[in-house]
Biotite code that builds the C-alpha atoms (Angstrom):
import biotite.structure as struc

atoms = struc.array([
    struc.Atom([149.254, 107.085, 80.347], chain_id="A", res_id=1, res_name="UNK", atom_name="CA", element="C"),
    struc.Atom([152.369, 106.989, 77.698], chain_id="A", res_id=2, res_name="UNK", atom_name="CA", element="C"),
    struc.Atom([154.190, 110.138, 76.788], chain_id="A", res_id=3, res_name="UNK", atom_name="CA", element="C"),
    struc.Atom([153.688, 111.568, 80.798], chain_id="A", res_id=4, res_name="UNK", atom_name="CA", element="C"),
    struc.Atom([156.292, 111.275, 83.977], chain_id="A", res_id=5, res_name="UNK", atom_name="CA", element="C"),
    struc.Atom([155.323, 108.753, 86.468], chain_id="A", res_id=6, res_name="UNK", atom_name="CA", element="C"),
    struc.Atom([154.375, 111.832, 88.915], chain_id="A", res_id=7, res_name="UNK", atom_name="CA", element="C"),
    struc.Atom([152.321, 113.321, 86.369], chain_id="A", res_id=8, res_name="UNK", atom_name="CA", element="C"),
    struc.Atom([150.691, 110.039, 85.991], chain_id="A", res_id=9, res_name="UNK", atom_name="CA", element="C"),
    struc.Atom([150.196, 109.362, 89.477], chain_id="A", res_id=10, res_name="UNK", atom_name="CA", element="C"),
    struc.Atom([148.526, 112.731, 89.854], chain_id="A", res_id=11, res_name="UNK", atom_name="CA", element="C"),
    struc.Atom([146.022, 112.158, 86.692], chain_id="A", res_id=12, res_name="UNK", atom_name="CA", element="C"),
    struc.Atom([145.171, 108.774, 88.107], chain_id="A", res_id=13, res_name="UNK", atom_name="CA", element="C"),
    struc.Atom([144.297, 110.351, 91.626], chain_id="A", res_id=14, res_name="UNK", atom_name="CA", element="C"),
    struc.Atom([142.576, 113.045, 90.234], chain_id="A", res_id=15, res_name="UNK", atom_name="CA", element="C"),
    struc.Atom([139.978, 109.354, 89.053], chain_id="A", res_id=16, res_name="UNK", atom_name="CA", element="C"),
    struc.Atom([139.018, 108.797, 92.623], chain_id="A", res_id=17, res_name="UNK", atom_name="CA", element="C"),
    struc.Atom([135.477, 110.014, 93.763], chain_id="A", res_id=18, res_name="UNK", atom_name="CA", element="C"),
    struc.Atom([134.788, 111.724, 96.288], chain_id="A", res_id=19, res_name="UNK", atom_name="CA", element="C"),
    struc.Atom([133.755, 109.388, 99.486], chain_id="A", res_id=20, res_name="UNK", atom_name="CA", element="C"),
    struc.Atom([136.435, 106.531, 98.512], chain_id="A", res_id=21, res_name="UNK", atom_name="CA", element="C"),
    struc.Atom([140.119, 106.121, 98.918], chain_id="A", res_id=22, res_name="UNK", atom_name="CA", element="C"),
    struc.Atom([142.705, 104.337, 97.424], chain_id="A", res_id=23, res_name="UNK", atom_name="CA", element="C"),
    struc.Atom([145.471, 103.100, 98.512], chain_id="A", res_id=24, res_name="UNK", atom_name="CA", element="C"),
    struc.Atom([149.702, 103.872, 97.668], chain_id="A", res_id=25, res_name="UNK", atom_name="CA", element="C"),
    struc.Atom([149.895, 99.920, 96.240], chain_id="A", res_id=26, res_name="UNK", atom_name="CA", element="C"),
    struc.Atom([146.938, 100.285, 94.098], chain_id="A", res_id=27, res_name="UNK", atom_name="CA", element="C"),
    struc.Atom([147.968, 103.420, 92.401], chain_id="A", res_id=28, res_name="UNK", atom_name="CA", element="C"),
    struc.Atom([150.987, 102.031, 91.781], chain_id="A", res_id=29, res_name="UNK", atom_name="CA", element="C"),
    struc.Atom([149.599, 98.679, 90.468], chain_id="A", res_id=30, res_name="UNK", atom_name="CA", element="C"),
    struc.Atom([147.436, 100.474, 88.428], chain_id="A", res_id=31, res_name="UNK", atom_name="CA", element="C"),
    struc.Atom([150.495, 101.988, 86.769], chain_id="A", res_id=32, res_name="UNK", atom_name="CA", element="C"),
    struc.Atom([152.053, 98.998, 86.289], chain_id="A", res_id=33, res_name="UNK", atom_name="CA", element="C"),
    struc.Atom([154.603, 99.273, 89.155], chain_id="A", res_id=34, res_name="UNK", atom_name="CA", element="C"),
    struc.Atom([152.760, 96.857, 91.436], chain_id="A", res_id=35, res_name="UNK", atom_name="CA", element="C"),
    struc.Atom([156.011, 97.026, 94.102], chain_id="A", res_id=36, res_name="UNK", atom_name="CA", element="C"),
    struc.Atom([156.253, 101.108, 93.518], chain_id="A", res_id=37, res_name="UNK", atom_name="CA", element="C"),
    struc.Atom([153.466, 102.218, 96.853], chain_id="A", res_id=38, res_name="UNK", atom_name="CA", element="C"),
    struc.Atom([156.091, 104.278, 97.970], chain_id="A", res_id=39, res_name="UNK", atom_name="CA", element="C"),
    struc.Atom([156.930, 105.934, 95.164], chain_id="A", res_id=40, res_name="UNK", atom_name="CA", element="C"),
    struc.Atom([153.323, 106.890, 94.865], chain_id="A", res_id=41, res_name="UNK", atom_name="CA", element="C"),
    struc.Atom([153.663, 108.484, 98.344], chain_id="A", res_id=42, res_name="UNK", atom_name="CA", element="C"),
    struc.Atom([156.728, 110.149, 97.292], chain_id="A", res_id=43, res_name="UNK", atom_name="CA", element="C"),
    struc.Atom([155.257, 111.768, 94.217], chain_id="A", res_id=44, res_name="UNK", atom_name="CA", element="C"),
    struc.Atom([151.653, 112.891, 96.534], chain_id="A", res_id=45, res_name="UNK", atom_name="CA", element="C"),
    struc.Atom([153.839, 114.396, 98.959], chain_id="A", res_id=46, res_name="UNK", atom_name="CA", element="C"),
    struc.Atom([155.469, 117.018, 96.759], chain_id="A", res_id=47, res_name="UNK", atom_name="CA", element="C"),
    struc.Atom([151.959, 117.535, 95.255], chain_id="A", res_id=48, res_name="UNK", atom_name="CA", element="C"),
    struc.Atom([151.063, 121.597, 95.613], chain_id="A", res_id=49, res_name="UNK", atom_name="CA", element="C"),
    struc.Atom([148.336, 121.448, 93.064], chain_id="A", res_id=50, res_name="UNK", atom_name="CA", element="C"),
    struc.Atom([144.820, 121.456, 95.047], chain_id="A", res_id=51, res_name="UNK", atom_name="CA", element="C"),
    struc.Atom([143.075, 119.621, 92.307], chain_id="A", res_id=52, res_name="UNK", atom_name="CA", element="C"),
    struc.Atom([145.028, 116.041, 93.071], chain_id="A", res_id=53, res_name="UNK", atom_name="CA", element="C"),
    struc.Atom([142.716, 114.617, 95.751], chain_id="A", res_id=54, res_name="UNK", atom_name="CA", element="C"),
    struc.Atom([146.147, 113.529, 97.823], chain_id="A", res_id=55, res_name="UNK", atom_name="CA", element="C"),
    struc.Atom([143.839, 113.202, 101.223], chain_id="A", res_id=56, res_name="UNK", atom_name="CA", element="C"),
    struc.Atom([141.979, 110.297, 99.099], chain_id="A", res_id=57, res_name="UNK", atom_name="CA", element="C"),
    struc.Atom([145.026, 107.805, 99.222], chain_id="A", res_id=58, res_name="UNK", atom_name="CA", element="C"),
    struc.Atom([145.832, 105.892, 102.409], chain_id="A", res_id=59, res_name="UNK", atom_name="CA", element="C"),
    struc.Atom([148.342, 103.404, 103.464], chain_id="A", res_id=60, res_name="UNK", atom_name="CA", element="C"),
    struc.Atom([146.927, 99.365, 102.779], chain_id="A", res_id=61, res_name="UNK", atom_name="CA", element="C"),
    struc.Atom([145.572, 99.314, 106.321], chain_id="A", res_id=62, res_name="UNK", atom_name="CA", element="C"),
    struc.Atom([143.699, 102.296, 106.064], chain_id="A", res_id=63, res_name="UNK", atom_name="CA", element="C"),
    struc.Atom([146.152, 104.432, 107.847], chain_id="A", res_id=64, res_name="UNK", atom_name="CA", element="C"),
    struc.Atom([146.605, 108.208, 107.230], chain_id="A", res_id=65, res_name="UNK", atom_name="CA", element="C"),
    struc.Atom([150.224, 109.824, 106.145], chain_id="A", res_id=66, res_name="UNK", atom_name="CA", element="C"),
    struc.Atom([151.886, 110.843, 109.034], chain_id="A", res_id=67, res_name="UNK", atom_name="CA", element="C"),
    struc.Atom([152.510, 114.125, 107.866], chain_id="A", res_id=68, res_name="UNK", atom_name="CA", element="C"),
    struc.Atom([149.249, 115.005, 106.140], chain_id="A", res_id=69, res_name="UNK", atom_name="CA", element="C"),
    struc.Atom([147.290, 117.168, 109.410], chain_id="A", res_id=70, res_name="UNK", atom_name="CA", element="C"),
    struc.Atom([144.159, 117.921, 107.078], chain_id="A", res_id=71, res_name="UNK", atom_name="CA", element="C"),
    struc.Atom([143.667, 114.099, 105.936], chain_id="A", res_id=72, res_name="UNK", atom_name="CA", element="C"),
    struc.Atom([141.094, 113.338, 108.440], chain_id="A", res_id=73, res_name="UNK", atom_name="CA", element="C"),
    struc.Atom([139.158, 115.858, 108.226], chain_id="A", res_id=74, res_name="UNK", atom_name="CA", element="C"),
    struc.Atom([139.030, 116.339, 104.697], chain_id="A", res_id=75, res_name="UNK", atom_name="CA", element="C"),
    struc.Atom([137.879, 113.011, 104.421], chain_id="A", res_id=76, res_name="UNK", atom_name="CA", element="C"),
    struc.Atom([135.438, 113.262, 107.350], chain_id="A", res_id=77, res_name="UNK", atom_name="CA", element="C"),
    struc.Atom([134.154, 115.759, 105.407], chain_id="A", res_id=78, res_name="UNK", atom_name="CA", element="C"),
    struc.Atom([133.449, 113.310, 102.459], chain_id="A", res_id=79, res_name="UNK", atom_name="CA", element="C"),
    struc.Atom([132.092, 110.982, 104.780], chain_id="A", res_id=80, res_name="UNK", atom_name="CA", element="C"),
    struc.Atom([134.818, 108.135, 104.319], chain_id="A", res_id=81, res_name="UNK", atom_name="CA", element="C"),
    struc.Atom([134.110, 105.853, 107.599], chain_id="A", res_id=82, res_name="UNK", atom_name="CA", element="C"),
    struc.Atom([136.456, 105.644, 110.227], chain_id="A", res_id=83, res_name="UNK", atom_name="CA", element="C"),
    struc.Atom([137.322, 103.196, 113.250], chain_id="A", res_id=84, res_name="UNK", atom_name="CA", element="C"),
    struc.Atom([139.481, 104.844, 115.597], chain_id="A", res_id=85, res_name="UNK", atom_name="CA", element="C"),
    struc.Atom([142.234, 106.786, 113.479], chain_id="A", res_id=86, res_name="UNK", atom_name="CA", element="C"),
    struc.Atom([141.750, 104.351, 110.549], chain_id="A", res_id=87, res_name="UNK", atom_name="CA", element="C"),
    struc.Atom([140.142, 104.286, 107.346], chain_id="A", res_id=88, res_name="UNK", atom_name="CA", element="C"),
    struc.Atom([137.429, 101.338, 107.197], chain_id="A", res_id=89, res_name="UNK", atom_name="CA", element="C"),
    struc.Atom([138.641, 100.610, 103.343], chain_id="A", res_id=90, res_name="UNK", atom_name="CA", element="C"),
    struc.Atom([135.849, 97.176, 103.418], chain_id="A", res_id=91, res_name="UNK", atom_name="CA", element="C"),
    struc.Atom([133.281, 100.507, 103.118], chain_id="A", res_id=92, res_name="UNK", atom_name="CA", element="C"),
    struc.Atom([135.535, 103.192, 101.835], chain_id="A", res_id=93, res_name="UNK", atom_name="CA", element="C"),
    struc.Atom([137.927, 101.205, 99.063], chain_id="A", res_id=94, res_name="UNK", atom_name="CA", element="C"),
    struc.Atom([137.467, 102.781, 95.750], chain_id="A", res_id=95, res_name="UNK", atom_name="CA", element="C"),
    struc.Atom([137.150, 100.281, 92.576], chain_id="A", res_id=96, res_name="UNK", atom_name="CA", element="C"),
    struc.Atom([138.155, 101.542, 89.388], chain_id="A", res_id=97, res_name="UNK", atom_name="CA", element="C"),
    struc.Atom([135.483, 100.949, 86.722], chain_id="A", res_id=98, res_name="UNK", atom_name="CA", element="C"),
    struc.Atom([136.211, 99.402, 83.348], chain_id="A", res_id=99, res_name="UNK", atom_name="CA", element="C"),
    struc.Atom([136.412, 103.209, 81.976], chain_id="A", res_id=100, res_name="UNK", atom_name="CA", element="C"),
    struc.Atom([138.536, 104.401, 84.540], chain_id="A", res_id=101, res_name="UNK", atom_name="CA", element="C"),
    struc.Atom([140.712, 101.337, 83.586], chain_id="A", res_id=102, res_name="UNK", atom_name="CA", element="C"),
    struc.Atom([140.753, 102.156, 79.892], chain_id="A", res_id=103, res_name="UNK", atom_name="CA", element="C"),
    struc.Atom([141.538, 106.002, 80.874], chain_id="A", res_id=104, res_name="UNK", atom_name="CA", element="C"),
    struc.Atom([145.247, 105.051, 82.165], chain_id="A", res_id=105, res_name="UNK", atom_name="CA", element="C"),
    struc.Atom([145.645, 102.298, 80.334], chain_id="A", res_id=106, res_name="UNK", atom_name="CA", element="C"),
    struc.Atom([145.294, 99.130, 81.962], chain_id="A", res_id=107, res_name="UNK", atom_name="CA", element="C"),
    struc.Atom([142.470, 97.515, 80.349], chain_id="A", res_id=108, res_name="UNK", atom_name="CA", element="C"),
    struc.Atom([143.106, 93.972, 79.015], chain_id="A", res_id=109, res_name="UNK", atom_name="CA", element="C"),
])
């Protein structure tokens, strides 16, 4: 993802998750090569105002919603991602990039 910000990349790369799955602030980050940056990726989703970034689709690494976020649960009720109690069951829910998806922001080895 050379030549864009780190938002703008965080924002491409959630724009890669399907709907049904989530993902979580740690992997996003990992997958940008700033395995220690989960927060930063929460940072970036929560100035998001463009509806096309799937923010409700990234979770905390328990499967916990943001705090903030008062549509989360239902948007992703309403892809079917499974719940227990007010958590995200990510065993079921966790998305895993594919080899393409890898390619796509550049961490394929």
């Amino acid at each position: 993802m050379s030549g864009r910000t780190w938002t703008a990349s965080v924002y491409a790369t959630v724009k890669m998750i399907p709907k049904g799955k989530v993902a979580t602030y740690g992997q996003i980050a990992a997958l940008l090569g700033r395995p220690r940056g989960g927060r930063e990726v929460g940072w970036a989703l929560s100035s998001c105002n463009d509806p096309r970034v799937p923010c409700h689709r990234v979770v905390d690494r328990t499967g916990r919603l943001a705090p903030r976020f008062i549509a989360q649960r239902a948007r992703l009720r309403n892809e079917a991602v499974p719940f227990v109690g007010s958590q995200v069951i990510l065993e079921r829910a966790a998305w895993r990039p594919t080899a393409q998806v890898l390619f796509a922001i550049g961490r394929h080895k």
